[in-house]
C-alpha positions in Angstrom: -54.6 35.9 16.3 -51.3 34.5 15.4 -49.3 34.8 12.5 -48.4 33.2 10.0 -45.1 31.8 9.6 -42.9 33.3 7.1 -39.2 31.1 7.5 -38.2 28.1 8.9 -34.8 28.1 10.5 -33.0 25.1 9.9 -30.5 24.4 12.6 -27.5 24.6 11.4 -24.6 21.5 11.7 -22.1 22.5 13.4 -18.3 20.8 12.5 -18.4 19.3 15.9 -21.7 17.4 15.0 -20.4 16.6 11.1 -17.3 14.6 12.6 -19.2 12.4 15.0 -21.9 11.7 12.6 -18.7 10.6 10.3 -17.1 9.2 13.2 -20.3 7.5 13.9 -20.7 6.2 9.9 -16.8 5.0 9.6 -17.1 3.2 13.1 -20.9 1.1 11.4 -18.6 0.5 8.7 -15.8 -1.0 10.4 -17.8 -3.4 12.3 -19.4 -4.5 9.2 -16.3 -5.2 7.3 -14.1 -6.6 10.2 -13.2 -9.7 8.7 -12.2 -7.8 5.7 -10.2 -5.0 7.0 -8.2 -7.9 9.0 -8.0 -10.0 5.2 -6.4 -6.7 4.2 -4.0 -5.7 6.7 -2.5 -9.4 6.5 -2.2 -8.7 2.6 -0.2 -5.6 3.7 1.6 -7.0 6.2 2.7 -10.1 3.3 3.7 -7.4 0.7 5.3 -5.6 3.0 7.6 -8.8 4.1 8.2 -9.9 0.9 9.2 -6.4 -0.5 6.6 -5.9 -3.2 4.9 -3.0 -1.2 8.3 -1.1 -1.7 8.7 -2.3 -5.3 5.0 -0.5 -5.7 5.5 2.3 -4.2 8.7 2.7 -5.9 6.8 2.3 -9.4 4.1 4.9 -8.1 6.3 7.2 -7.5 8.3 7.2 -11.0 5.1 8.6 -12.1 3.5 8.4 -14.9 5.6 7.2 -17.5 6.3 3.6 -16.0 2.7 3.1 -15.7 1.8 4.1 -18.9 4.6 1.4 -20.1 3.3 -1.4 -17.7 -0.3 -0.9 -19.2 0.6 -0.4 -23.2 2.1 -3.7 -22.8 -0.4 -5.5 -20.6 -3.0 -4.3 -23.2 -0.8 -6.2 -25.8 -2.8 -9.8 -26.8 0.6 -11.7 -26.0 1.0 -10.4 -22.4 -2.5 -10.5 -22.0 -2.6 -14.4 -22.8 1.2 -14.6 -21.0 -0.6 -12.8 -17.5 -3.5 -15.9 -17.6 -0.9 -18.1 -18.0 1.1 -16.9 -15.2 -2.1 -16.9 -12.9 -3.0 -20.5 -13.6 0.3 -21.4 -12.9 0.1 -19.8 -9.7 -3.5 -21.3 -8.9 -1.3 -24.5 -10.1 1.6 -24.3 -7.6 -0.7 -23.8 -5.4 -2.4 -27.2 -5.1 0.9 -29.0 -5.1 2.7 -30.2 -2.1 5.4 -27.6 -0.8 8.1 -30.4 -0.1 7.5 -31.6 -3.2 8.1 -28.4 -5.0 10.9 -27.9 -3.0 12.8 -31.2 -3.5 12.4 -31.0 -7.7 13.8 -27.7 -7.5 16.6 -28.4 -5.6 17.1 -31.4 -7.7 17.2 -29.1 -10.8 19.7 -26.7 -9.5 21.8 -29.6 -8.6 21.8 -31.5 -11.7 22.6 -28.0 -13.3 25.2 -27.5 -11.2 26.9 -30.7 -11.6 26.1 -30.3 -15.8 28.2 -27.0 -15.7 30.9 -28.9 -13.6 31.1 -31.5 -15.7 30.2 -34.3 -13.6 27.5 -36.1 -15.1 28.2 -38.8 -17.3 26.2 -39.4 -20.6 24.6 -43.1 -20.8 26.1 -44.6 -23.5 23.7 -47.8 -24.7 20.9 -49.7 -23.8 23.2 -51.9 -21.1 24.3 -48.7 -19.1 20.3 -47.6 -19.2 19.4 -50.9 -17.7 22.3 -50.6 -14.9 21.1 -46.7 -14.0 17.2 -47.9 -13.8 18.6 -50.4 -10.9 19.1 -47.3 -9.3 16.4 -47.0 -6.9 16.4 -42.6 -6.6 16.6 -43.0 -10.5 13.5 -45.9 -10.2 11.5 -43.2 -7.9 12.8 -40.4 -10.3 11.6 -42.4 -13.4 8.3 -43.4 -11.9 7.1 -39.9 -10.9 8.2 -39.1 -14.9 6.2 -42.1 -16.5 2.9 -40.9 -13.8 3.0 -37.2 -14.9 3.4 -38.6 -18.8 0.3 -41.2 -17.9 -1.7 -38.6 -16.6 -0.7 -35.7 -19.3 -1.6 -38.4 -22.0 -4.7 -39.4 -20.7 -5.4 -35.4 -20.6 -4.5 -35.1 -24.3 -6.2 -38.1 -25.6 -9.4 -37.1 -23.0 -9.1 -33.4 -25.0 -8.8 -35.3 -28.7 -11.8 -37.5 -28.0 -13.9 -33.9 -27.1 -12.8 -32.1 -29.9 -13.5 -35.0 -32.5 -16.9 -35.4 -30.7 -18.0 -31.8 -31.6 
Protein backbone atom coordinates (compact mmCIF):
# COMPACT_ATOMS: atom_id res chain seq x y z
CA UNK A 1 0.00 0.00 0.00
CA UNK A 2 1.30 3.47 -0.62
CA UNK A 3 1.69 6.19 1.60
CA UNK A 4 0.57 8.93 2.31
CA UNK A 5 1.99 12.15 1.36
CA UNK A 6 3.40 14.20 4.08
CA UNK A 7 5.05 17.56 2.03
CA UNK A 8 4.66 19.00 -1.14
CA UNK A 9 7.81 20.48 -2.64
CA UNK A 10 7.27 23.52 -4.28
CA UNK A 11 9.80 24.20 -7.03
CA UNK A 12 11.56 26.73 -6.20
CA UNK A 13 12.12 30.10 -8.79
CA UNK A 14 15.21 30.44 -9.58
CA UNK A 15 16.69 34.33 -10.30
CA UNK A 16 17.09 33.21 -13.85
CA UNK A 17 13.33 32.45 -14.13
CA UNK A 18 12.24 35.77 -11.94
CA UNK A 19 14.02 38.14 -14.64
CA UNK A 20 12.38 36.66 -17.70
CA UNK A 21 9.09 36.43 -16.11
CA UNK A 22 9.83 40.40 -15.48
CA UNK A 23 11.41 40.66 -18.68
CA UNK A 24 8.49 39.00 -19.99
CA UNK A 25 5.81 41.50 -17.89
CA UNK A 26 7.87 44.94 -18.81
CA UNK A 27 8.16 43.73 -22.57
CA UNK A 28 3.53 43.14 -22.37
CA UNK A 29 3.76 46.42 -20.98
CA UNK A 30 5.65 48.20 -23.50
CA UNK A 31 3.62 47.03 -26.32
CA UNK A 32 0.57 48.19 -24.59
CA UNK A 33 1.69 51.68 -23.87
CA UNK A 34 3.71 52.28 -27.18
CA UNK A 35 2.08 55.28 -28.19
CA UNK A 36 2.63 56.61 -24.77
CA UNK A 37 6.19 55.84 -24.04
CA UNK A 38 6.82 57.55 -27.62
CA UNK A 39 4.22 60.82 -26.24
CA UNK A 40 6.85 60.82 -23.45
CA UNK A 41 10.23 60.58 -24.80
CA UNK A 42 9.17 63.58 -27.25
CA UNK A 43 8.18 65.52 -23.93
CA UNK A 44 11.76 64.71 -22.87
CA UNK A 45 13.34 65.27 -25.75
CA UNK A 46 11.30 69.13 -25.81
CA UNK A 47 12.44 69.83 -22.17
CA UNK A 48 15.45 68.79 -22.82
CA UNK A 49 15.85 71.34 -26.00
CA UNK A 50 14.46 74.01 -24.35
CA UNK A 51 16.51 73.70 -21.01
CA UNK A 52 13.78 73.07 -18.48
CA UNK A 53 14.93 69.40 -17.96
CA UNK A 54 18.31 71.00 -16.62
CA UNK A 55 16.44 73.80 -14.69
CA UNK A 56 14.53 70.60 -12.88
CA UNK A 57 17.13 68.72 -12.22
CA UNK A 58 19.01 71.58 -10.98
CA UNK A 59 15.96 72.36 -8.51
CA UNK A 60 15.90 68.52 -7.44
CA UNK A 61 19.05 68.55 -6.60
CA UNK A 62 19.03 71.76 -4.16
CA UNK A 63 17.03 69.42 -2.09
CA UNK A 64 14.61 69.95 -0.07
CA UNK A 65 14.47 73.39 0.86
CA UNK A 66 13.61 74.88 -2.68
CA UNK A 67 10.87 72.53 -2.92
CA UNK A 68 9.38 73.12 0.25
CA UNK A 69 9.50 77.00 -0.95
CA UNK A 70 7.97 76.34 -4.45
CA UNK A 71 5.01 74.40 -2.65
CA UNK A 72 4.34 76.87 0.58
CA UNK A 73 3.77 79.31 -2.04
CA UNK A 74 1.85 77.34 -4.71
CA UNK A 75 -0.48 76.43 -1.73
CA UNK A 76 -0.95 80.29 -1.24
CA UNK A 77 -4.79 81.24 -2.78
CA UNK A 78 -3.03 84.09 -4.86
CA UNK A 79 -0.51 81.78 -6.74
CA UNK A 80 -3.01 79.31 -6.81
CA UNK A 81 -5.55 81.64 -8.74
CA UNK A 82 -2.20 83.29 -10.56
CA UNK A 83 -1.09 79.37 -11.81
CA UNK A 84 -4.92 78.96 -13.54
CA UNK A 85 -4.44 82.13 -14.93
CA UNK A 86 -1.17 81.35 -16.36
CA UNK A 87 -2.57 77.91 -17.84
CA UNK A 88 -5.40 79.54 -19.64
CA UNK A 89 -3.26 81.88 -20.98
CA UNK A 90 -1.30 79.21 -22.31
CA UNK A 91 -4.35 77.16 -23.62
CA UNK A 92 -5.04 80.85 -25.00
CA UNK A 93 -1.75 81.42 -26.97
CA UNK A 94 -2.26 78.39 -28.09
CA UNK A 95 -5.22 78.86 -30.41
CA UNK A 96 -3.87 81.97 -31.90
CA UNK A 97 -1.98 82.29 -35.12
CA UNK A 98 1.94 82.04 -34.55
CA UNK A 99 2.63 84.93 -37.18
CA UNK A 100 0.33 86.78 -35.61
CA UNK A 101 1.78 86.55 -32.23
CA UNK A 102 4.88 87.09 -33.64
CA UNK A 103 4.23 90.30 -35.64
CA UNK A 104 2.39 92.13 -32.28
CA UNK A 105 5.27 91.33 -30.43
CA UNK A 106 7.71 92.59 -32.46
CA UNK A 107 5.56 95.56 -32.94
CA UNK A 108 5.67 96.17 -29.14
CA UNK A 109 9.31 95.94 -28.72
CA UNK A 110 9.66 98.33 -31.48
CA UNK A 111 7.39 100.93 -30.49
CA UNK A 112 9.17 100.52 -27.06
CA UNK A 113 12.26 100.92 -28.44
CA UNK A 114 11.60 103.94 -30.43
CA UNK A 115 9.53 105.44 -27.00
CA UNK A 116 12.83 105.12 -25.03
CA UNK A 117 14.67 106.83 -28.11
CA UNK A 118 12.53 109.36 -28.26
CA UNK A 119 11.17 109.14 -31.62
CA UNK A 120 7.61 108.99 -31.43
CA UNK A 121 5.77 111.96 -31.67
CA UNK A 122 2.58 112.68 -29.48
CA UNK A 123 -0.71 113.57 -31.64
CA UNK A 124 -1.45 116.77 -30.76
CA UNK A 125 -5.44 117.41 -31.74
CA UNK A 126 -8.19 116.04 -33.51
CA UNK A 127 -6.67 117.25 -37.15
CA UNK A 128 -3.33 115.33 -36.57
CA UNK A 129 -5.67 112.09 -35.40
CA UNK A 130 -7.49 112.38 -38.67
CA UNK A 131 -4.11 112.64 -40.81
CA UNK A 132 -2.45 109.39 -38.78
CA UNK A 133 -5.81 107.27 -39.36
CA UNK A 134 -5.05 107.93 -43.31
CA UNK A 135 -2.32 105.86 -42.47
CA UNK A 136 -3.13 102.62 -43.86
CA UNK A 137 -0.67 100.19 -41.13
CA UNK A 138 -2.26 102.63 -38.47
CA UNK A 139 -5.98 101.85 -40.39
CA UNK A 140 -5.06 97.94 -40.16
CA UNK A 141 -3.55 98.59 -36.67
CA UNK A 142 -6.76 100.48 -35.51
CA UNK A 143 -9.15 97.97 -37.06
CA UNK A 144 -7.63 94.82 -35.34
CA UNK A 145 -8.01 97.26 -31.93
CA UNK A 146 -11.76 98.31 -32.55
CA UNK A 147 -12.49 93.99 -33.49
CA UNK A 148 -10.87 92.81 -30.24
CA UNK A 149 -12.84 95.87 -28.25
CA UNK A 150 -16.19 94.60 -30.42
CA UNK A 151 -15.66 91.24 -29.45
CA UNK A 152 -14.45 91.86 -25.60
CA UNK A 153 -17.74 94.03 -25.41
CA UNK A 154 -19.98 91.77 -26.79
CA UNK A 155 -18.30 89.23 -24.08
CA UNK A 156 -18.94 91.63 -21.27
CA UNK A 157 -22.38 92.69 -22.08
CA UNK A 158 -23.11 88.61 -23.02
CA UNK A 159 -21.66 87.96 -19.14
CA UNK A 160 -23.92 91.15 -17.70
CA UNK A 161 -27.07 89.83 -19.44
CA UNK A 162 -26.26 86.10 -17.55
CA UNK A 163 -25.64 87.45 -14.31
CA UNK A 164 -28.79 89.88 -14.25
CA UNK A 165 -30.74 86.80 -15.57
CA UNK A 166 -29.92 84.63 -12.42
Amino acid sequence: MAQAIHKIVENPITPEQERARSRSYVDDEIIQSSDAIVEVLRLIRQLHEKRLLAIVNALLEQGTDVLEIIVAQAAQPQYAKGFKNALGLVQMLGTMDVGLLSNAMEALSTANKRMEAGEIEPVGGPFKLMGAMRDPDVGAGLGFAFEVLRTLGGQLRQKEHTEASH
